[in-house]
C-alpha positions, 0 to 999 in steps of 0.5 A, a space after each residue: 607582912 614581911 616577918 611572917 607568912 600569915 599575914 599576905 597584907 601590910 598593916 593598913 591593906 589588911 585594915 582596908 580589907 577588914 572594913 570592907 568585911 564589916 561593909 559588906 555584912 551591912 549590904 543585903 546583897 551580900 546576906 548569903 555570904 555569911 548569914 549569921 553575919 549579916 543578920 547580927 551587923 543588921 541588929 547591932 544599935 551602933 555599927 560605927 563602934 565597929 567600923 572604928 574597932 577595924 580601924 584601930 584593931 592593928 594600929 599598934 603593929 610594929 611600935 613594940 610591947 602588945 599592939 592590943 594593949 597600946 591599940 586600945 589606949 589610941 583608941 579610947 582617946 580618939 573616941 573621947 576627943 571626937 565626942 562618943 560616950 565614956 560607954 561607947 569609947 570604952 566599947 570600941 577600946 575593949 573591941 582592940 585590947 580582946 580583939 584576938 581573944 575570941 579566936 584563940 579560945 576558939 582555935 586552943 580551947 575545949 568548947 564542950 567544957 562548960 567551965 571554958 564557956 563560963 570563963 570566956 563569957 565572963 571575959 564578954 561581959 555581956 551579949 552586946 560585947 559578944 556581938 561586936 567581937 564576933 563580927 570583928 572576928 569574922 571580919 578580921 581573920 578573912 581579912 588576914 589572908 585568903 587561905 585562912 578562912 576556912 569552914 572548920 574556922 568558922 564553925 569553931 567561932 560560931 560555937 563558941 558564939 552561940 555557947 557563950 550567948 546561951 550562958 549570957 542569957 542565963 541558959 546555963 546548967 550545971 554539969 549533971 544536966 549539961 549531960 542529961 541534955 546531950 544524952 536528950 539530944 543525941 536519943 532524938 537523933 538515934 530515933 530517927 534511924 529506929 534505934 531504942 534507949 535499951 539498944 545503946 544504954 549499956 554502950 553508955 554506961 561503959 563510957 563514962 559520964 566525962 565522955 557526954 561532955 567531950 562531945 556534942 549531941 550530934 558526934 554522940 549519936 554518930 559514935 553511937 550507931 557505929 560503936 554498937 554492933 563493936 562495943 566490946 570487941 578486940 578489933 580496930 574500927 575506922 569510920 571516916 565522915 565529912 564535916 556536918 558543917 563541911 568542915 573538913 573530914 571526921 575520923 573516928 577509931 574504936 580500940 582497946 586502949 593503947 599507948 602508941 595510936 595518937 603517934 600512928 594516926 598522926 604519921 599516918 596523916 602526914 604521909 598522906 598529906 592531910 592535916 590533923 586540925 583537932 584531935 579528942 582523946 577519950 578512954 572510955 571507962 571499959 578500957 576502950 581508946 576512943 579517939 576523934 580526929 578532924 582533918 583538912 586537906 591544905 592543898 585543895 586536890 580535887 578528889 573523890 570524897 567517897 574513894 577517899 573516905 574509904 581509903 582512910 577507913 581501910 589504910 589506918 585500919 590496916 596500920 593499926 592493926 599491925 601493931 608495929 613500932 610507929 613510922 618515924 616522923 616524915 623527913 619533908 623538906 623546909 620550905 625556904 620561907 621557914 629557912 630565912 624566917 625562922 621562928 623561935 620554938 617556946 613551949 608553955 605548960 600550966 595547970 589546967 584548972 582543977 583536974 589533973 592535966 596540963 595544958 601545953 602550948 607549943 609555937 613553932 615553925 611548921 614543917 612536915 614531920 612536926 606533929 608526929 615529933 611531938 607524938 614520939 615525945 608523949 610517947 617516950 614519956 608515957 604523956 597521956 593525951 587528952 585534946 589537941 588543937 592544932 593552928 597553923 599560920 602561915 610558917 607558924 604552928 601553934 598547937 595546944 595539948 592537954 595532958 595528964 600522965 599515966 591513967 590520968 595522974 598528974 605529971 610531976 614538976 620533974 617530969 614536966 621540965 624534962 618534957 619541956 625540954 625533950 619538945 623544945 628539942 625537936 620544935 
């Protein structure tokens, strides 16, 4: 606790409170917490492995090299010298060796690609080692600070949950149904406002077939209903929504394509105070940007959400529509935390699979301004941007992008190093 401002708990307080989080999914009076939760610890054959995956999860803290790794080798032991099966200890070591891998497939990765949930479910292996890391997930991050548990967090891990069990079972489809289903799914929600297939189908023809795998069935039918009546206007459209889930504030732009709307969203953002989380950046096949955000407000203001929903549709109309040079990043002042416990910048690009992108991997300290600083980056280097997720921890931020150069090309190893470089810069 002392070398960072995620974890508020040594070591063995925050081990107690994770316990505690596993106890409590076993207590029925506890069943409206987190429903989910309970209903899983209740089926789980052995919830002992659980409770001694808590215990040795962060044991390695603070001994040097990857607490994981050396947390699973403590743990394997143990097992064996009391008596649990070869099965059972492995279990219980894999649960301490992945137990962040969940969270950071959740909070970095595309969920509505079917080639990540294949990936992470490979890593699963099965539905009982998806079951037992889920729960430690849930309890573990609730554990770590009571302001890092949030709706949105929650609704990323049961994503990915539900997803990775779905495929598990063997409810997998490949590319061409995964689309036909979301495209079923989203008609049917269409249908309950009275709109008909002929209504939209040439609105989704326009958008391209890599469109209805970015987004879910429910985002769709919601971009759908806005986008109709605009689909081939000059215009600027802002719609803001909140979370189906709660899960923060929904903001959808509708544009002709320009290079300069991720650095205006994200300054606009940080001078009202809100915090980008997600960001999906999707050209359509027409020319149209059509962009989604999802933001939270860190300071938890009482406000009213209808005057604040139509203040973001009005205000980042109005500023996208002046079509001026973006505001330059907010010059905030360095909490004096981020001051005396500096974090060292690193940023990582790799190829991003078989496509054209890049996935980057930024770790900082946070501070006002941040975000917008990368934007200016993209920007310079004509960087075409795809996703973004956006993890704050404490004084740590780290962000992930995916991203490709002009029209989706493939940026160069030259390009890369001096976009490396130019980020590093200003993290």
């Amino acid at each position: 606790m002392q070398h960072d401002l995620f974890h508020v708990y040594t070591v063995d307080e925050h081990i107690l409170n994770v316990l505690r989080n596993l106890r409590r999914f076993a207590l029925p009076r506890f069943n409206h917490e987190f429903p989910l939760c309970s209903r899983l610890f209740a089926e789980f054959d052995a919830p002992h492995l659980l409770y001694l995956g808590a215990l040795f999860h962060d044991i390695a803290k603070g001994r040097g090299g990857d607490h994981s790794t050396l947390g699973a080798v403590d743990a394997r032991k143990f097992c064996l010298l009391h008596g649990l099966s070869k099965a059972d200890s492995e279990l219980v070591a894999w649960l301490v060796e992945s137990h962040l891998s969940l969270s950071s497939v959740a909070q970095k990765a595309d969920l509505s690609d079917p080639a990540v949930i294949k990936q992470f479910a490979a890593q699963m292996k099965d539905e009982r080692h998806l079951t037992a890391l889920y729960l430690l997930t849930v309890a573990d991050i609730r554990g770590t600070s009571p302001k890092v548990w949030n709706a949105w967090k929650a609704k990323l891990l049961e994503n990915l949950f539900f997803a990775t069990q779905r495929f598990l079972r063997g409810d997998t489809a490949d590319t061409e149904m995964e689309i036909k289903l979301r495209q079923q799914q989203a008609m049917e929600k269409l249908g309950y406002y009275g709109i008909k297939p002929e209504s939209y189908r040439n609105l989704w023809q326009s958008l391209g077939q890599q469109y209805f795998l970015r987004y879910e069935a429910q985002e769709i039918a919601w971009h759908t209903r806005l986008i109709m009546p605009h689909a081939s206007t000059s215009d600027v459209i802002v719609r803001a929504r909140l979370g189906p889930a709660g899960d923060g504030i929904q903001i959808m732009v509708y544009t002709p394509d320009r290079d300069d709307l991720f650095s205006h969203i994200c300054s606009f953002f940080e001078r009202t105070g809100y915090t980008i989380v997600e960001a999906r950046v999707y050209t359509t096949a027409h020319g149209y940007a059509l962009n989604s955000f999802i933001v939270l407000d860190q300071n938890d203001r009482t406000t009213s959400y209808r005057n604040l929903l139509n203040f973001i549709e009005y205000e980042l109309t109005r500023i996208l529509k002046e079509n001026t040079l973006p505001a330059s990043p907010v010059q905030g002042r360095i909490s004096r935390q981020v001051k005396h416990m500096p974090i060292t910048a690193s940023v990582t690009a790799f190829s991003d699979g078989n496509s054209n992108n890049h996935r980057l991997e930024i770790i900082a300290s946070d501070r006002p301004g941040l975000l917008s600083r990368f934007a200016s980056i993209f920007l310079k280097h004509q960087v075409h941007l795809h996703n973004a997720k956006i993890n704050t921890l404490g004084n740590r931020a780290e962000d992930t992008f995916v991203i490709s150069g002009p029209s989706g090309g493939k940026l160069d190893e030259k390009v890369l190093k001096k976009l490396e470089h130019d980020l590093l810069k200003v993290a």
